[in-house]
N, C-alpha and C positions, 0 to 999 in steps of 0.2 A: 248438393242435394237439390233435384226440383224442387222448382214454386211449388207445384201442385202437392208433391207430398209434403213440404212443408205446412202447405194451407191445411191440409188432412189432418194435420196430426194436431197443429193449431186448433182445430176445430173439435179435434177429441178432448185434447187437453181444457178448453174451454166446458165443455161438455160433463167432464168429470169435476171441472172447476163447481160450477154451478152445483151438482147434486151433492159434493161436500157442502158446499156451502150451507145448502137446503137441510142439510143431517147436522151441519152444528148446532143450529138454530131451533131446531128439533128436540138435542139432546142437550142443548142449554137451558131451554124450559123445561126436561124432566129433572134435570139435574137441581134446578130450584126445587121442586117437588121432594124428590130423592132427601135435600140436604134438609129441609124444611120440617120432615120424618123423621131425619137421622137428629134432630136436634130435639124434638117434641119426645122422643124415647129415653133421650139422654135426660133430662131434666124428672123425668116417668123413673129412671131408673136410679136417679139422686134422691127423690122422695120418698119411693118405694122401700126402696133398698132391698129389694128381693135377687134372687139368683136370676129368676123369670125375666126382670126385668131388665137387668142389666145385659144377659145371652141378647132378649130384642135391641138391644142398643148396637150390642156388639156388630148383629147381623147388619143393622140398619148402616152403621156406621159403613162395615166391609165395601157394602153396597156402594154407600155415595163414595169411598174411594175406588172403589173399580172404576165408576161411571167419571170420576175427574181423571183417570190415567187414560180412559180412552176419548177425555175431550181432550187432553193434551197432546196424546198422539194423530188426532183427526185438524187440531191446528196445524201440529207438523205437516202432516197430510199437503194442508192447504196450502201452507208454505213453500212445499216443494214443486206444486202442483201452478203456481205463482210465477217462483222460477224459472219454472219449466216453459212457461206461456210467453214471460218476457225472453229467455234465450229464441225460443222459435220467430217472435216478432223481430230482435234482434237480426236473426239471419235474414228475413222477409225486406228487410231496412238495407242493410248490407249488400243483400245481394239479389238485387228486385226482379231480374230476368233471371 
């Protein structure tokens, strides 16, 4: 493969590197939020003990586990996105002409 498209792709791959990065960071301060609610419902819905209250837990709960499935699939993300930077540097190393 050329340098050059190596460097290209290098350069995307960084590129998409960074803006995960910038969205975990993002969605790891909502997710303090998120979890923070889902827990102040829960404790609403132990004292309560209403129907009312316990559906809002429920929701809140759903919530913060959506929002942890797609932080853990946006680490994957990053992971692969990792890999993908060191194999290209890899070949840049390898095979420098």
């Amino acid at each position: 493969m050329p340098r050059t498209t190596i460097e290209r792709r290098l350069s995307e791959a960084h590129d998409r590197l960074v803006r995960a990065r910038a969205e975990l960071a993002v969605l790891d301060e909502q997710l303090l939020v998120v979890n923070e609610i889902a827990d102040d419902t829960r404790m609403e819905a132990l004292v309560a003990e209403t129907p009312l209250a316990t559906k809002e837990y429920d929701e809140a709960h759903r919530h913060a586990t959506v929002m942890q499935q797609n932080r853990a699939a946006l680490v994957d993300q990053i992971a692969a996105l990792e890999r993908r930077q060191n194999e290209l540097l890899d070949r840049l190393v390898v095979d420098p002409g």
